[in-house]
N, CA, C and O atoms as CSV, one atom per row, in Angstrom:
chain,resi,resn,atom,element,x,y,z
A,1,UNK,N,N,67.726,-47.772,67.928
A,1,UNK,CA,C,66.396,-47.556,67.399
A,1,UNK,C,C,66.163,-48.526,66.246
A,1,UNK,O,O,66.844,-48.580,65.222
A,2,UNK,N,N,65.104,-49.289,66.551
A,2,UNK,CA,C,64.738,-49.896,65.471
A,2,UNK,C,C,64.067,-49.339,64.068
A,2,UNK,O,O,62.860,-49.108,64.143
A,3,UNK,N,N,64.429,-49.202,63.350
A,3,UNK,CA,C,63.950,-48.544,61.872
A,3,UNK,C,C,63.575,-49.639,60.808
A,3,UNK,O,O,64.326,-50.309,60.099
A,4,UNK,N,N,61.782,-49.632,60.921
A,4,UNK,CA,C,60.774,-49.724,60.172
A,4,UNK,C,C,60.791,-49.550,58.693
A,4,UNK,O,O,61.323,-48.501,58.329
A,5,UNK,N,N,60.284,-50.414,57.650
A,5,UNK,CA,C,60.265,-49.530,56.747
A,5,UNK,C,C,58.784,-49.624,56.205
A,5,UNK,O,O,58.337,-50.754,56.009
A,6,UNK,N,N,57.869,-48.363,55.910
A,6,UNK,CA,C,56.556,-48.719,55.736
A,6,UNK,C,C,56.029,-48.202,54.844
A,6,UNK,O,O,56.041,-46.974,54.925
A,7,UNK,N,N,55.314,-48.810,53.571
A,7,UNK,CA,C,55.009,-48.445,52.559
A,7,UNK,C,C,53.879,-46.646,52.481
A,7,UNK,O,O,53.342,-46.089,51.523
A,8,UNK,N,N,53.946,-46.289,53.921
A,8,UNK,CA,C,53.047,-45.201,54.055
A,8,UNK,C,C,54.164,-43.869,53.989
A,8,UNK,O,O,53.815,-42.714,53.743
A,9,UNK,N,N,54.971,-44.118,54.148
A,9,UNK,CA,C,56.437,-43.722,54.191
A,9,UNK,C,C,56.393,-42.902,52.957
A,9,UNK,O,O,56.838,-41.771,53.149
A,10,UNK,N,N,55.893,-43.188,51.459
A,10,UNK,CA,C,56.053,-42.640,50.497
A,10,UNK,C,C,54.897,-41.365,50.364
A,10,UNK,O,O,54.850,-40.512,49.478
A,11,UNK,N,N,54.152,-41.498,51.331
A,11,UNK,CA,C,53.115,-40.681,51.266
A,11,UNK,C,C,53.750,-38.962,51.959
A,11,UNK,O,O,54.128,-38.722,53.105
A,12,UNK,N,N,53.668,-38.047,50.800
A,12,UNK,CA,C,54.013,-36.855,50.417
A,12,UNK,C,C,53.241,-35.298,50.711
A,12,UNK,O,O,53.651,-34.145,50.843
A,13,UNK,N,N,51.931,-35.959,50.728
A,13,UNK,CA,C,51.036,-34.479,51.026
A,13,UNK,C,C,49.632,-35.421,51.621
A,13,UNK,O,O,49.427,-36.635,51.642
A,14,UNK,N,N,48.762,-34.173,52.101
A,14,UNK,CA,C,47.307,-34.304,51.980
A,14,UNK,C,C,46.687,-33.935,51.042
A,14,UNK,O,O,46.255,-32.783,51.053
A,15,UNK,N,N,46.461,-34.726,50.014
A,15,UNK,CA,C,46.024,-34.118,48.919
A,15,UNK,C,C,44.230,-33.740,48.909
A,15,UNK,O,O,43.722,-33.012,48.056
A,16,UNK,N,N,43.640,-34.245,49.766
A,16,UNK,CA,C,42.157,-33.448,50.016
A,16,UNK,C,C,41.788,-34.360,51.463
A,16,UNK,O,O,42.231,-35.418,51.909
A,17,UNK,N,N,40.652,-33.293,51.986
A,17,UNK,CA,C,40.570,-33.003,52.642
A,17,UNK,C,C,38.284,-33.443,52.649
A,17,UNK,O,O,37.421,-32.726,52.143
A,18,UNK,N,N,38.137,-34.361,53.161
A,18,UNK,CA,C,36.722,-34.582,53.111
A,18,UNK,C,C,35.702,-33.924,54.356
A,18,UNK,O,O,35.921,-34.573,55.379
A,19,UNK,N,N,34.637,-32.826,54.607
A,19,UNK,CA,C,33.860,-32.620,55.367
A,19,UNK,C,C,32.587,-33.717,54.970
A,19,UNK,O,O,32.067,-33.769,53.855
A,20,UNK,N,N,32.186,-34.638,56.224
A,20,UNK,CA,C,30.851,-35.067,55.913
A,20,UNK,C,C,29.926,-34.004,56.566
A,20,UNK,O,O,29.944,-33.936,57.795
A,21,UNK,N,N,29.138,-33.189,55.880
A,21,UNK,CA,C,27.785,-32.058,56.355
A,21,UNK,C,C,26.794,-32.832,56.675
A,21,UNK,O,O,26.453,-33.931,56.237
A,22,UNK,N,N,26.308,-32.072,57.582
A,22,UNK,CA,C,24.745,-32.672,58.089
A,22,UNK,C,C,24.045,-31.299,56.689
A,22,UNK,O,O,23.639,-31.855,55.668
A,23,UNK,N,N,23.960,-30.033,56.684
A,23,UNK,CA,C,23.254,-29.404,55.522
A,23,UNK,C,C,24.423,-29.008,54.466
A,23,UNK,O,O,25.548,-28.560,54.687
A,24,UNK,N,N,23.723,-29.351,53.141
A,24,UNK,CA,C,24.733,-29.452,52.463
A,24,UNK,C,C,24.200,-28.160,52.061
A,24,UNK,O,O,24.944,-27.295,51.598
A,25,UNK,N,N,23.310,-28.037,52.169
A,25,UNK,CA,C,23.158,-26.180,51.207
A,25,UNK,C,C,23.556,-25.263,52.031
A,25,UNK,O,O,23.618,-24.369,51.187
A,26,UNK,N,N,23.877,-24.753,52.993
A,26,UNK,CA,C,24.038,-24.111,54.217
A,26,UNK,C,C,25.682,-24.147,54.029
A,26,UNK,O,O,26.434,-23.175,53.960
A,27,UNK,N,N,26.051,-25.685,53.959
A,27,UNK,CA,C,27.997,-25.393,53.754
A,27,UNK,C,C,28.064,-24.767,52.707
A,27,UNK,O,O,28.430,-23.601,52.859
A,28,UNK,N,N,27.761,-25.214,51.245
A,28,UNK,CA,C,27.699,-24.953,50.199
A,28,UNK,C,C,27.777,-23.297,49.893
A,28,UNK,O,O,28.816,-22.729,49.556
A,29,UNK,N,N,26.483,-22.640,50.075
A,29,UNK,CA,C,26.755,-21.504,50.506
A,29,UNK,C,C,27.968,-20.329,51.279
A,29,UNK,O,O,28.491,-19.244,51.022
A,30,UNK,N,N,27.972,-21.298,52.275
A,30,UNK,CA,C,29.410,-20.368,53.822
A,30,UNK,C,C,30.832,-21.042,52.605
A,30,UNK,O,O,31.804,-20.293,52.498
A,31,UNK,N,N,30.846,-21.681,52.214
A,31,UNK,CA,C,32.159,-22.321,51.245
A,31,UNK,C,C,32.633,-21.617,50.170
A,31,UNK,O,O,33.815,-21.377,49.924
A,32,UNK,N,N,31.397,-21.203,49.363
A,32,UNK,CA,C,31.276,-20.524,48.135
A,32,UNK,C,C,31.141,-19.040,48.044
A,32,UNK,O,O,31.601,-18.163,47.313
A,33,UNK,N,N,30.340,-19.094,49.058
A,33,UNK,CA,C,29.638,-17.077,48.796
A,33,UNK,C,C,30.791,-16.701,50.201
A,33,UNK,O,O,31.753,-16.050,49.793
A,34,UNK,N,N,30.848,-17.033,51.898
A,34,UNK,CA,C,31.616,-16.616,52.151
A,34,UNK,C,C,33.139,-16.542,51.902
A,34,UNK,O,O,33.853,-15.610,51.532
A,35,UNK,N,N,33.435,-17.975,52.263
A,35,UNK,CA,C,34.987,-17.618,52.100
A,35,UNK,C,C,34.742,-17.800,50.277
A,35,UNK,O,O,35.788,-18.281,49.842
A,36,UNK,N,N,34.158,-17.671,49.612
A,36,UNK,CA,C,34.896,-17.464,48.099
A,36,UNK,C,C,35.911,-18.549,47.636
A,36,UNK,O,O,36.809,-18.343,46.819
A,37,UNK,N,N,35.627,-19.865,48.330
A,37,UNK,CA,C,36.854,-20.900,47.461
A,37,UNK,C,C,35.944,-21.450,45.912
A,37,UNK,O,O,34.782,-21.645,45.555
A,38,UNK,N,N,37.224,-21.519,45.393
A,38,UNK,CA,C,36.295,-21.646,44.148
A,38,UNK,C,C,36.107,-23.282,44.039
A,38,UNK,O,O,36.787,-24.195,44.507
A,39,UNK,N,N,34.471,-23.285,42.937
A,39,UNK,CA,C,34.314,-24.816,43.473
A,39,UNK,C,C,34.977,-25.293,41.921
A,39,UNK,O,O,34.784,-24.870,40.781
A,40,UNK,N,N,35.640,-26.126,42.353
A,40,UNK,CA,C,36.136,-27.345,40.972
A,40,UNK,C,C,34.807,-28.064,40.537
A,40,UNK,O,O,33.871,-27.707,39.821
A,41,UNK,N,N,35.036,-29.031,41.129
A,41,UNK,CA,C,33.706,-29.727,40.142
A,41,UNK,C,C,32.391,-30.566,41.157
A,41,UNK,O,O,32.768,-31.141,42.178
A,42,UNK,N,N,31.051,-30.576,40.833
A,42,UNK,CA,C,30.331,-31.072,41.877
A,42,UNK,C,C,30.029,-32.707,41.227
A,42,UNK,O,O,28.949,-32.708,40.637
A,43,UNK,N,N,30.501,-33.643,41.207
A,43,UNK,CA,C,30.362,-35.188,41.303
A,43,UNK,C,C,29.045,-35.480,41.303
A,43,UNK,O,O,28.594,-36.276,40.480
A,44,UNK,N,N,28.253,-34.868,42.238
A,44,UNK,CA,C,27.210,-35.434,42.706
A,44,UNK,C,C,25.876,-34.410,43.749
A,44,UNK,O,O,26.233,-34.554,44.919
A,45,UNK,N,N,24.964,-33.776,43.724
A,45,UNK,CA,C,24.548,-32.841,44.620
A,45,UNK,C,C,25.406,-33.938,46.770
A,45,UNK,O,O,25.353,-33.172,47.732
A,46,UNK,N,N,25.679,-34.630,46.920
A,46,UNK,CA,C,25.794,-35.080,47.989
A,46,UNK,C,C,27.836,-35.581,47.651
A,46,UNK,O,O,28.626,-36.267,48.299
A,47,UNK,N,N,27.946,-34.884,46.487
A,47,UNK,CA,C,29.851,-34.471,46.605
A,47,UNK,C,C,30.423,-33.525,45.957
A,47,UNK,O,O,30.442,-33.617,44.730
A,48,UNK,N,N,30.966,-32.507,46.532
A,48,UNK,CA,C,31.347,-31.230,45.815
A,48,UNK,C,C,32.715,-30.527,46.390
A,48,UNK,O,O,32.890,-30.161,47.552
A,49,UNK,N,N,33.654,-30.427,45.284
A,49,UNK,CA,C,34.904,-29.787,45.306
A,49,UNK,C,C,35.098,-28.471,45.350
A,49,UNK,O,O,34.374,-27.674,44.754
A,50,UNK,N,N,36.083,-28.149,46.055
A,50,UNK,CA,C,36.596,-26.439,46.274
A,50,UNK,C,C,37.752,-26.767,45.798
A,50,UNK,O,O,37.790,-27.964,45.512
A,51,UNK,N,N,38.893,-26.099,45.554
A,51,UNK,CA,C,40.272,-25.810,45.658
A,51,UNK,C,C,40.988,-24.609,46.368
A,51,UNK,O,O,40.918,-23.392,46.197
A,52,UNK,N,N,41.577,-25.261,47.078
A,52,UNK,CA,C,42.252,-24.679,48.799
A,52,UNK,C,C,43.652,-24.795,48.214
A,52,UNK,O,O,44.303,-25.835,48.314
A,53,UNK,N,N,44.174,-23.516,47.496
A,53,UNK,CA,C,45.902,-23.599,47.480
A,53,UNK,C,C,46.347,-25.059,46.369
A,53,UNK,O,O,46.024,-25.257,45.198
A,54,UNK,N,N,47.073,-25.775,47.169
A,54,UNK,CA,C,47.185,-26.837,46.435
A,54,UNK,C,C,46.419,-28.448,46.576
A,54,UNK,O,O,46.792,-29.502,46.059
A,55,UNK,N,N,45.527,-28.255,47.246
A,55,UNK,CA,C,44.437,-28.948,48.261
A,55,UNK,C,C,42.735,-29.040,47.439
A,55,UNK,O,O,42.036,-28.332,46.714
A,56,UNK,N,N,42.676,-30.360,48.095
A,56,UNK,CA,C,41.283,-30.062,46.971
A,56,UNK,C,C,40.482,-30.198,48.815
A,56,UNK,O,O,41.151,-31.009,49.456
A,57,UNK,N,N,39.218,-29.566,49.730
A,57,UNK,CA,C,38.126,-29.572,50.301
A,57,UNK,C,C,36.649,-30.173,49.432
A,57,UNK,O,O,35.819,-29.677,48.670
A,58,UNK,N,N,36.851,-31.273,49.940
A,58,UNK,CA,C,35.279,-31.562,49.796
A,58,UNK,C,C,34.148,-31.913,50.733
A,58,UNK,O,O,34.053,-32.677,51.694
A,59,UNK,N,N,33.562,-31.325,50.294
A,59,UNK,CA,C,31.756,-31.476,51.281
A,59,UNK,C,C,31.089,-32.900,50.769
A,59,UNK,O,O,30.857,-33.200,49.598
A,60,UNK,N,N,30.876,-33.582,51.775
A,60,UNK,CA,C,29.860,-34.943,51.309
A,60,UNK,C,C,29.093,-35.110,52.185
A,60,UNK,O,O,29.200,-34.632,53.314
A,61,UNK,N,N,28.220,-35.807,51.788
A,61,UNK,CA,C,27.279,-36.417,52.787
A,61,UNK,C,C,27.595,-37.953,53.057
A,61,UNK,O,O,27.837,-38.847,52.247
A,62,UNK,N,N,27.520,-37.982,54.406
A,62,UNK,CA,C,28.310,-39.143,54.865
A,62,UNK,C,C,27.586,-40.548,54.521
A,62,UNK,O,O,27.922,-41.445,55.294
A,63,UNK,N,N,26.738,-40.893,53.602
A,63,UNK,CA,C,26.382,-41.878,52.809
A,63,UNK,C,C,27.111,-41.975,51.559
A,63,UNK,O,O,27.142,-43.141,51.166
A,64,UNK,N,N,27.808,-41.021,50.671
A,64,UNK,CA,C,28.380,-40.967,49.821
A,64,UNK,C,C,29.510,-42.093,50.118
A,64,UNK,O,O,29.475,-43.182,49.544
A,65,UNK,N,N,30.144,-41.877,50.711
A,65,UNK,CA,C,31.243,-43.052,50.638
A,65,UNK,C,C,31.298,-43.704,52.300
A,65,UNK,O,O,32.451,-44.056,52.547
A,66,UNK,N,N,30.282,-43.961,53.554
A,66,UNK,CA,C,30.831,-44.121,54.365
A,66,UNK,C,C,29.094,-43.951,54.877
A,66,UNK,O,O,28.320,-43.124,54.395
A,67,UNK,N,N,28.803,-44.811,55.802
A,67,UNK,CA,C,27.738,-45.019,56.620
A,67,UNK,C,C,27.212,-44.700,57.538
A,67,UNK,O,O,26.144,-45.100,58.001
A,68,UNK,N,N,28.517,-43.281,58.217
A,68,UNK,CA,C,28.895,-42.761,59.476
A,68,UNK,C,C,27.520,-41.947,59.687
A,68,UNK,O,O,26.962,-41.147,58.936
A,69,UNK,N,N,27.132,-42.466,61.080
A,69,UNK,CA,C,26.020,-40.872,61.672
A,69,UNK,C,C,26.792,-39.391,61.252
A,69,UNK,O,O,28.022,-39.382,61.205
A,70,UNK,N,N,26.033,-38.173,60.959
A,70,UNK,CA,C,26.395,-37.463,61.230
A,70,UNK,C,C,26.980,-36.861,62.627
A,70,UNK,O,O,26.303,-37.033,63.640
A,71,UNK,N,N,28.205,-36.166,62.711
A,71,UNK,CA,C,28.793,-35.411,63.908
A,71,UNK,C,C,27.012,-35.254,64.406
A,71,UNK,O,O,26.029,-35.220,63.666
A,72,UNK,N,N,27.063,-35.195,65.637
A,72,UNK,CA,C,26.284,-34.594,66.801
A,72,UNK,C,C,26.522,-33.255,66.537
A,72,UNK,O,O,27.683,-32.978,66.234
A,73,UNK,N,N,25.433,-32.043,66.589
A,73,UNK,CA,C,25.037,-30.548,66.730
A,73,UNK,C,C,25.906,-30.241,68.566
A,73,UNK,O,O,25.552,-30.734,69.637
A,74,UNK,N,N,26.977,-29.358,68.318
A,74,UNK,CA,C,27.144,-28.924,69.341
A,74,UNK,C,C,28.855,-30.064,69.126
A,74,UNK,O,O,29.777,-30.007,69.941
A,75,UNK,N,N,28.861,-30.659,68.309
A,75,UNK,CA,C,30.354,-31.083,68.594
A,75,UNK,C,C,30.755,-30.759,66.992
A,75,UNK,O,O,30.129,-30.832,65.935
A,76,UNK,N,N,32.450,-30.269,67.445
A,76,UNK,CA,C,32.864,-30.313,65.603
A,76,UNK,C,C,33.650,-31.538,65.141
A,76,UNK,O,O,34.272,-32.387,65.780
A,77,UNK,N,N,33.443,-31.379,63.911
A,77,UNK,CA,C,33.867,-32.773,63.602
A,77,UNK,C,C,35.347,-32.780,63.194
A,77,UNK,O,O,36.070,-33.775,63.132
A,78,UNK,N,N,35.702,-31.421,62.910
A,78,UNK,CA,C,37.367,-31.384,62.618
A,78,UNK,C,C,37.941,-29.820,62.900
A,78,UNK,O,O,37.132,-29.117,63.505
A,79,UNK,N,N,38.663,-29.457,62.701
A,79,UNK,CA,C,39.261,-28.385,62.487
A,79,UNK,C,C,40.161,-28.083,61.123
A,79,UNK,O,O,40.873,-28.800,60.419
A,80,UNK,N,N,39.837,-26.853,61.091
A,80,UNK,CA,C,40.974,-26.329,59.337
A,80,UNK,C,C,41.805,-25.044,59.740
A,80,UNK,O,O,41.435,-23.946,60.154
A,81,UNK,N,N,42.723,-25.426,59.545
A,81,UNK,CA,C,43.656,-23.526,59.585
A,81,UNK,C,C,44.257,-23.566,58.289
A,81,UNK,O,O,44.766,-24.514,57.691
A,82,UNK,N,N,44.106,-22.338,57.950
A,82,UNK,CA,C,43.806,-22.045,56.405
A,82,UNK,C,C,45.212,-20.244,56.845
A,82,UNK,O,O,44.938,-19.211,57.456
A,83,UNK,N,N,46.428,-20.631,56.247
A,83,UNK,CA,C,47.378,-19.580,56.412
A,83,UNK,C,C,47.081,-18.601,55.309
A,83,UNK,O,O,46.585,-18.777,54.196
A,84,UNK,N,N,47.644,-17.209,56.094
A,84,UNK,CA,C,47.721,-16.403,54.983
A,84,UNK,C,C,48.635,-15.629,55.323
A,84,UNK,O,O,49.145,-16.089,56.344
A,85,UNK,N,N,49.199,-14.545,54.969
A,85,UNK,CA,C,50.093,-13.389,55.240
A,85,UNK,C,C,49.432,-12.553,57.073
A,85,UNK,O,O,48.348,-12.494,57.653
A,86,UNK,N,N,50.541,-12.174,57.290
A,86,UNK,CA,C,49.848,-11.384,58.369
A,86,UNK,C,C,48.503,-10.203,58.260
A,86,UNK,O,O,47.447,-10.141,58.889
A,87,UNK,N,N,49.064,-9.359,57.200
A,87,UNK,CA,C,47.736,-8.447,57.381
A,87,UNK,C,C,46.441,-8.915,56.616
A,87,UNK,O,O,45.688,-8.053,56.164
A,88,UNK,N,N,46.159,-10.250,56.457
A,88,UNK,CA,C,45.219,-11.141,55.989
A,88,UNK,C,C,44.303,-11.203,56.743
A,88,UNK,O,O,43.101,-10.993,56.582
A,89,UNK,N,N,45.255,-11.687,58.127
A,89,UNK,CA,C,44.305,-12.219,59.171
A,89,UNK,C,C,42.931,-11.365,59.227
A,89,UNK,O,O,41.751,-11.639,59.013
A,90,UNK,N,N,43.934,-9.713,59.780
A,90,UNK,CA,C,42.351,-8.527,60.195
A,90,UNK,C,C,41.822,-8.534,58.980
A,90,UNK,O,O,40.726,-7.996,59.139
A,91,UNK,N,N,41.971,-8.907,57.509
A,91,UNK,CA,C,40.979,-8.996,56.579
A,91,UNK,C,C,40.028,-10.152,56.191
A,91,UNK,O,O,38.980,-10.271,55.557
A,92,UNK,N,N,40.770,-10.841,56.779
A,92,UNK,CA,C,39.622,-12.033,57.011
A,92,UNK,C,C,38.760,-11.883,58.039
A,92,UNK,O,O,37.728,-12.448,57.677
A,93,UNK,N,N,38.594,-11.392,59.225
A,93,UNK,CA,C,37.802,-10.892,59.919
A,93,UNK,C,C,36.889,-9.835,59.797
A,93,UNK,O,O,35.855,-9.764,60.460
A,94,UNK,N,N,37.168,-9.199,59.152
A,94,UNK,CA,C,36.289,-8.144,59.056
A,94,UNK,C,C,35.331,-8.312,57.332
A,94,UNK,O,O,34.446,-7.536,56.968
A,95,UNK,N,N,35.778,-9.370,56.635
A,95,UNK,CA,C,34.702,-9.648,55.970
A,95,UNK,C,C,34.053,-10.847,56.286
A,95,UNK,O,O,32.973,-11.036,55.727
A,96,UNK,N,N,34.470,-11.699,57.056
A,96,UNK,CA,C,33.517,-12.415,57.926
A,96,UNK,C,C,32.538,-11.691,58.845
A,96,UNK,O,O,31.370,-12.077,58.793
A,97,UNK,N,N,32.940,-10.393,59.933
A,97,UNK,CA,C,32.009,-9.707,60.362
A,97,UNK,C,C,31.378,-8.829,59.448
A,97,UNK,O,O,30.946,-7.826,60.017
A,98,UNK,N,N,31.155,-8.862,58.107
A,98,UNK,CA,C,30.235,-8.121,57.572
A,98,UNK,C,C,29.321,-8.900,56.566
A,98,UNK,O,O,28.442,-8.420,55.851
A,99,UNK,N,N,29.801,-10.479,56.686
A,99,UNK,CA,C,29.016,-11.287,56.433
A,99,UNK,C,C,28.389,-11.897,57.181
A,99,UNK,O,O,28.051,-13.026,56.826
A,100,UNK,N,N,28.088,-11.531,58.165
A,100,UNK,CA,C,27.471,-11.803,59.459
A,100,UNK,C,C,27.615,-13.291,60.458
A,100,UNK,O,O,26.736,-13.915,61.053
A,101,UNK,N,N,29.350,-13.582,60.334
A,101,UNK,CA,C,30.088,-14.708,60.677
A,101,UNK,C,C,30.626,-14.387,61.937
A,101,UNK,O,O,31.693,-13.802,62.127
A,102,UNK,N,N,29.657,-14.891,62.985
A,102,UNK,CA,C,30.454,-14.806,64.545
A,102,UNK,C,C,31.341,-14.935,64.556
A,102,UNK,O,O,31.556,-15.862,63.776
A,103,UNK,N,N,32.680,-14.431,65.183
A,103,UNK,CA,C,34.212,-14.662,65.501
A,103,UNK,C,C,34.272,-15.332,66.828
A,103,UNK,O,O,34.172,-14.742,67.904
A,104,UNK,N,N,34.433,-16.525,66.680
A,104,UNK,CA,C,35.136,-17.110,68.259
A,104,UNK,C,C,35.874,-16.507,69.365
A,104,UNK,O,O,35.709,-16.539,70.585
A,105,UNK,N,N,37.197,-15.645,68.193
A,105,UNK,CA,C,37.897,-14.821,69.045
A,105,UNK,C,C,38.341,-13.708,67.712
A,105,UNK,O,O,38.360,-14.027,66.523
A,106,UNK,N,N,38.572,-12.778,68.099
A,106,UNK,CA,C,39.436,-11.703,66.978
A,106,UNK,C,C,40.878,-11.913,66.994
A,106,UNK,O,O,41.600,-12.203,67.948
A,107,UNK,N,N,41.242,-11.666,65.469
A,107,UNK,CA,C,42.409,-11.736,65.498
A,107,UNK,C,C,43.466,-11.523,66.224
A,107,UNK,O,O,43.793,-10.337,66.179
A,108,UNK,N,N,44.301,-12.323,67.033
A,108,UNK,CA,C,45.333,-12.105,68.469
A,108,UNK,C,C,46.365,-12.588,68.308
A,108,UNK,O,O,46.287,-13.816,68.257
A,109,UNK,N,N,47.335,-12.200,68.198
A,109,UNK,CA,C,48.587,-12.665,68.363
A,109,UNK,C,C,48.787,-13.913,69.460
A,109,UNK,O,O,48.294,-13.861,70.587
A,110,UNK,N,N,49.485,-14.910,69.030
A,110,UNK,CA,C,49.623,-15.777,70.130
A,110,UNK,C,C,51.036,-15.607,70.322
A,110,UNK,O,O,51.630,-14.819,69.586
A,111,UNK,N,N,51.877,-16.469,71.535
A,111,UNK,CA,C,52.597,-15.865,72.042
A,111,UNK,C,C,53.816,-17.204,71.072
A,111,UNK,O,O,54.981,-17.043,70.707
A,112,UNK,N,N,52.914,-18.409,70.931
A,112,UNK,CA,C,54.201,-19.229,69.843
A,112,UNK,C,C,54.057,-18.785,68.230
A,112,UNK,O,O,54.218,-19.677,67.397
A,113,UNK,N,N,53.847,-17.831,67.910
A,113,UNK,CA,C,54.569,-16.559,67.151
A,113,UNK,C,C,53.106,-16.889,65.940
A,113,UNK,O,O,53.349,-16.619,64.764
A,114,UNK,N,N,51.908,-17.357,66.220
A,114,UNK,CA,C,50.920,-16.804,65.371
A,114,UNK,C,C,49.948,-16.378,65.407
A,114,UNK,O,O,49.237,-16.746,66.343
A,115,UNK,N,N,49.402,-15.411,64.452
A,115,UNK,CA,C,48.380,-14.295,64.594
A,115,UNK,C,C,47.232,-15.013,64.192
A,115,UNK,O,O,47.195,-15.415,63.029
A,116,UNK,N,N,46.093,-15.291,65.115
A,116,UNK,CA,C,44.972,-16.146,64.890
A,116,UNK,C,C,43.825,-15.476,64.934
A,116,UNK,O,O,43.784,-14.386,65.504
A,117,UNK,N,N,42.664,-16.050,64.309
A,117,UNK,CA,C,41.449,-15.968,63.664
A,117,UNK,C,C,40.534,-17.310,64.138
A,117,UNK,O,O,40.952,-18.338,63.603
A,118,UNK,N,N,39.281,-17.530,65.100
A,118,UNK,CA,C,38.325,-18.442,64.729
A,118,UNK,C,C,37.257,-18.297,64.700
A,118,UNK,O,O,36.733,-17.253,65.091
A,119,UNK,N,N,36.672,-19.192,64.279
A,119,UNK,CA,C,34.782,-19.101,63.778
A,119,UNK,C,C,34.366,-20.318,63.474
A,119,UNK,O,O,35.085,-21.285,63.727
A,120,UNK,N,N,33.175,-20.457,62.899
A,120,UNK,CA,C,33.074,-21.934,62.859
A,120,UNK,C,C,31.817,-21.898,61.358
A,120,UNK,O,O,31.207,-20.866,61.080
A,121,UNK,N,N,31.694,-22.827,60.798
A,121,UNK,CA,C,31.081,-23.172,59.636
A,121,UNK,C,C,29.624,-23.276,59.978
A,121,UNK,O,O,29.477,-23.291,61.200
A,122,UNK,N,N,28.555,-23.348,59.344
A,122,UNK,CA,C,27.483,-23.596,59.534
A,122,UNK,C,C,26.850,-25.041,60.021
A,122,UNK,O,O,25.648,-25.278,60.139
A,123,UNK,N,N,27.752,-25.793,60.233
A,123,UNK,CA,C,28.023,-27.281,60.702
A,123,UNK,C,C,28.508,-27.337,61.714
A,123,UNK,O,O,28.166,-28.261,62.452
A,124,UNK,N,N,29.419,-26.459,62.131
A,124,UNK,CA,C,29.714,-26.648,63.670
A,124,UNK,C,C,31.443,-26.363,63.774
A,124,UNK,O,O,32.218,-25.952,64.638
A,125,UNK,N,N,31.526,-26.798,62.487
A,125,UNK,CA,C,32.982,-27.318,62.214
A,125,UNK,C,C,34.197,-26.260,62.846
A,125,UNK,O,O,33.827,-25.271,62.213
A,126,UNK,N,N,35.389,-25.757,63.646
A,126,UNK,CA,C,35.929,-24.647,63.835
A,126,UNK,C,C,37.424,-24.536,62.824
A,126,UNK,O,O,38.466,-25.190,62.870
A,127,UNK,N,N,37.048,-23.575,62.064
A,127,UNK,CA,C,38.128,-22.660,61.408
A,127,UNK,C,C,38.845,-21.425,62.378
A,127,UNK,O,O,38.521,-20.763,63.364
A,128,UNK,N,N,40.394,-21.584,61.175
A,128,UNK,CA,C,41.194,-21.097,61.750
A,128,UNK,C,C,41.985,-20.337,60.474
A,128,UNK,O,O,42.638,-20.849,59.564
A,129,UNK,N,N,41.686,-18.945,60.742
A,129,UNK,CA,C,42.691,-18.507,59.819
A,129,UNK,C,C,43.770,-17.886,60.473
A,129,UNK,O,O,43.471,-17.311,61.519
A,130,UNK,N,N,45.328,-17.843,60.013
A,130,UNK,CA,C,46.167,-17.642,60.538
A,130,UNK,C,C,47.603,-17.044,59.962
A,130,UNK,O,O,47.887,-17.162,58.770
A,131,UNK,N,N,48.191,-16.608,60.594
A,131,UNK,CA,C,49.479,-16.556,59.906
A,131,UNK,C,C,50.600,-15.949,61.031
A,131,UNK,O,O,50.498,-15.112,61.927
A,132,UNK,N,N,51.657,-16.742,60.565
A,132,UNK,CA,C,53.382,-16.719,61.286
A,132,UNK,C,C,53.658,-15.327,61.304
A,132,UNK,O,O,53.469,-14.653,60.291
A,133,UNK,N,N,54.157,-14.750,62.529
A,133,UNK,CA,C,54.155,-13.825,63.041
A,133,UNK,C,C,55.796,-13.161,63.870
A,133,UNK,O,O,55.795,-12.084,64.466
């Protein structure tokens, strides 16, 4: 085997995590009031921080740093699974269903040993809450 050596090599974590939104008040909202991440700091009304664990999530609008069309309605543009303890999961569901957050699927055990949760953001985007089982 040939062994490379590549300066990306030193790279250690994901340290954030960028959504470009087509509505930024609509994420803003499902970010803040539903799931409750708290926001760090807003840069700019078109760039705004949460803190996710040890992770910073930010919402932009894709002119902020990047020229990109918005994702197309009806496609997502990424996915997030966001872990928690097992009896998390059914509590994350059931204050999503009383915040009136469709569930993709209800919390189910999968059979490669995790207990899953999905739904999707007001963007399209599909979340995943989860945990090892």
């Amino acid at each position: 085997m040939n062994e490379r050596s590549s300066p990306f090599q030193a790279i250690r974590a994901i340290d954030y995590t960028v959504i470009f939104v087509r509505d930024m008040a609509a994420m803003r909202r499902f970010y803040e009031d539903v799931l409750a991440f708290p926001l760090t700091r807003e840069l700019s009304p078109g760039w705004i921080e949460y803190r996710v664990g040890s992770n910073t999530l930010a919402l932009a609008k894709p002119s902020r740093t990047a020229a990109d069309a918005p994702t197309p309605h009806g496609s997502a543009a990424l996915q997030l699974a966001f872990k928690v303890a097992p009896p998390e999961v059914d509590q994350c569901a059931d204050a999503l269903t009383r915040q009136g957050v469709a569930l993709l699927s209800p919390p189910t055990d999968q059979a490669f040993g995790h207990r899953t949760l999905f739904f999707r953001d007001p963007d399209g985007n599909l979340l995943e809450v989860y945990a090892e089982i």
